[in-house]
N, C-alpha and C positions, 0 to 999 in steps of 0.2 A: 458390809458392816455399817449397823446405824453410825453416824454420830454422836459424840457423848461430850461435845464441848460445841454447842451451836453457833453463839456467840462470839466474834469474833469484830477486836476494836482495832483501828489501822491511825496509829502516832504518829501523825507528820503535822508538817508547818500550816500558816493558815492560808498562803499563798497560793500553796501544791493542788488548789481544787479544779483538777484539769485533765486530760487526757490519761494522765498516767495515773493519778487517782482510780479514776472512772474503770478502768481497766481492771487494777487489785480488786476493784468492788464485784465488778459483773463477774470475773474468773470463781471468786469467793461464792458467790451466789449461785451461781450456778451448778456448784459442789454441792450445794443445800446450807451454806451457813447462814446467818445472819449476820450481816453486817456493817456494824456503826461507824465512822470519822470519830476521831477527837483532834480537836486543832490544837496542837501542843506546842510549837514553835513560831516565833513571829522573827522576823529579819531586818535589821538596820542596813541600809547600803552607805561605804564611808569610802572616801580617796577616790571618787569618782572621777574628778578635775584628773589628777594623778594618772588613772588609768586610761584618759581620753588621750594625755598628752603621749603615753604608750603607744596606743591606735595609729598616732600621727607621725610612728617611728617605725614602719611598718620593717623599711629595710634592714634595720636595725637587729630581727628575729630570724629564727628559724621557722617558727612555728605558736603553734597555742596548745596550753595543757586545760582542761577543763573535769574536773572531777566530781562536780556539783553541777545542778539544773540553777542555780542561785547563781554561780559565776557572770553563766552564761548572760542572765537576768540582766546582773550590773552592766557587760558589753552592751546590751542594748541600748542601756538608760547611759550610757557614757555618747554615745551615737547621736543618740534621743536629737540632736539639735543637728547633725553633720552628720546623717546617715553614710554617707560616700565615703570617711572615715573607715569604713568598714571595707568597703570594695578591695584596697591592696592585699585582703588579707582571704578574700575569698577560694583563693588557689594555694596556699600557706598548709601543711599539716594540722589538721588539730586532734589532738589526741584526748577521747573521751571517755569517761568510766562509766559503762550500759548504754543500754542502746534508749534509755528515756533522756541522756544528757547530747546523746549523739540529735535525735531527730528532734532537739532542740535549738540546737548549733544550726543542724539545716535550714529548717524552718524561719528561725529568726534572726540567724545572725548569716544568713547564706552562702555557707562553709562549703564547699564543693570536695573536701579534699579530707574527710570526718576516718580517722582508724579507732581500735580500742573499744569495740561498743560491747567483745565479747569478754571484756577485762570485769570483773564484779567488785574490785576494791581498786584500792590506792596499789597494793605490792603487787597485783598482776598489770596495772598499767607500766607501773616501773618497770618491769622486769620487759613489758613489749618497748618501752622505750628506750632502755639500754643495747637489746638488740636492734632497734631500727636506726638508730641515730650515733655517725660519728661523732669521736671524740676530739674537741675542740673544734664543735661546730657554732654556729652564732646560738646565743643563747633563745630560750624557749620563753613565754609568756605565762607565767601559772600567776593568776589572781585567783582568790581561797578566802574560806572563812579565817578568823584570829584565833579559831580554835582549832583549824586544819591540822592533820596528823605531818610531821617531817616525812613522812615515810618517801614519798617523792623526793624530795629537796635531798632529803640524805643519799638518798640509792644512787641520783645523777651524780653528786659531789664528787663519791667516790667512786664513777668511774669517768668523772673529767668530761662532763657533761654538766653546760650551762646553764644556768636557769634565774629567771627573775622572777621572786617571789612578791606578788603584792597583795595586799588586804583589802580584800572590796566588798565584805560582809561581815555583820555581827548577829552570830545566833543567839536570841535572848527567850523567854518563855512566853507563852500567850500571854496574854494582861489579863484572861478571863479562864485560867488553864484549870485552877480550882476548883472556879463554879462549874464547869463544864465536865470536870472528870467527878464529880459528884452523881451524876447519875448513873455513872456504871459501877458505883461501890456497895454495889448489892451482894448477896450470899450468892449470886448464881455463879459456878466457874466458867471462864471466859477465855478465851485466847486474845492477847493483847501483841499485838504489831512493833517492835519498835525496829525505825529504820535508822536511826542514828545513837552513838553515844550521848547525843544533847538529850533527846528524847528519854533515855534512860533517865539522866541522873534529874530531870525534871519532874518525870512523873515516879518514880520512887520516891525521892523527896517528900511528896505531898502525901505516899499513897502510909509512908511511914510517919509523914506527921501526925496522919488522922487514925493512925494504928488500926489500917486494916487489914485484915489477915492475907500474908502474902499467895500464901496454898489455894487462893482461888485464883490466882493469875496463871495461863498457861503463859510464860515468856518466848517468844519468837521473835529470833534476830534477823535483820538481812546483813548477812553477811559475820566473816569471825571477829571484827573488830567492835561492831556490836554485841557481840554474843560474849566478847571479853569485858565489855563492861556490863552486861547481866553479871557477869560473875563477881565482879567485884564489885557489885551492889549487893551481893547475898542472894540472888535469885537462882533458883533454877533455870534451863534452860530447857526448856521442851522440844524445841526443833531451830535448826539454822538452815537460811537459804542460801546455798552455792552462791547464786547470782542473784540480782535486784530485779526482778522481773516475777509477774505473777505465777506464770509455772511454774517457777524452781521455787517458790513462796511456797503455792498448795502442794506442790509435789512433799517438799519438806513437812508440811505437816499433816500430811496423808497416810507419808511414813513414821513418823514420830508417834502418832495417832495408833497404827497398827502396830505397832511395836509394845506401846504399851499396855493396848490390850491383850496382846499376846501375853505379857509377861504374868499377869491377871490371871490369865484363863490357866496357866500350866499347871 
């Protein structure tokens, strides 16, 4: 079956131009689509001092939670001067959400001991760390954006599992997010990418300032907690991916895709 939405724009931060970019790109392409980056996200690092002084409290933990490729980001830059800081913690559990936040912990922050990579949200990581981890064990390490979802913090709480919450990023919009999403506000229908709730309420914003008609976006979320804020932007949802990973990306809208033309054709 041809394609009937070639076009296909991928919403992430300006950072993210890396391995696991490069990946959604070629998987996409390779399918036959076309497709563009828009750099939609930019990130402040903050309580870094804060979270070195963590590092240097190694015994202190159980472990490390990592949810974001961002977190991870900050450990490094907290390190940046006392790399060795890191060493107590290379044998530590670190519990990861996909396997792009996983074989980033390895790589850069050289975690030996990485679970959770086959987790695609916050509520299946909680749910693997509820069962791996006693209760009233030393608490856990979770640095997070200040927009980060409780779902973690809450799930442990209530089952008497420790956790230390800190803020070591602020998600804020590109400073050129405008000019830049202007050249996809064409008539042509497109499948647009969004990997995060931030990414939503960013480019909705502008796409509704400039009152452009929304029926040309295919909306595609990674994962339900994006897909829940497509909805409460008013969008359709055209396809969700199970997990964070280009597969389960095209797969979802491979099906989405034939689905629809079926419905067409009957």
């Amino acid at each position: 079956m041809a394609l009937r939405y070639e076009k296909v724009v991928l919403c992430r931060g300006l950072s993210e131009k890396n391995d696991s970019q490069e990946a959604y790109v070629k998987t996409l392409k390779t399918a036959g689509y076309l497709c563009d980056c828009l750099p939609t996200l930019r990130f402040e690092f903050v309580n870094i001092s804060e979270l070195r002084t963590c590092f240097l409290s190694s015994s202190s933990y159980y472990g490390l939670v990592l949810t974001s490729r961002r977190a991870a980001e900050a450990i490094e830059l907290s390190a940046k001067e006392d790399p060795d800081i890191l060493l107590p913690w290379k044998t530590l559990p670190v519990y990861c959400v996909g396997p792009a936040t996983e074989s980033f912990a390895k790589s850069h922050l050289g975690s030996e001991n990485c679970f959770g990579k086959e987790a695609g949200n916050a509520k299946e990581l909680a749910e693997l760390l509820v069962a791996s981890i006693e209760k009233k064990s030393k608490p856990l390490l979770y640095p997070c954006s200040e927009i980060g979802r409780e779902t973690i913090e809450k799930t442990l709480n209530e089952n008497d599992i420790k956790i230390h919450k800190i803020v070591v990023y602020k998600t804020l919009a590109s400073k050129t997010l405008e000019h830049d999403l202007l050249k996809f506000m064409d008539n042509v229908p497109k499948i647009f990418i969004f990997f995060s709730p931030s990414t939503v309420e960013y480019i909705v914003t502008l796409l509704k300032k400039k009152s452009y008609d929304l029926n040309n976006i295919k909306a595609v979320a990674i994962g339900p907690v994006t897909r829940q804020a497509l909805l409460d932007a008013g969008l359709k949802v055209f396809a969700t991916a199970n997990k964070p990973d280009p597969v389960s990306l095209l797969d979802a809208i491979n099906d989405a895709d034939e689905s629809e033309f079926n419905e067409k054709t009957e």
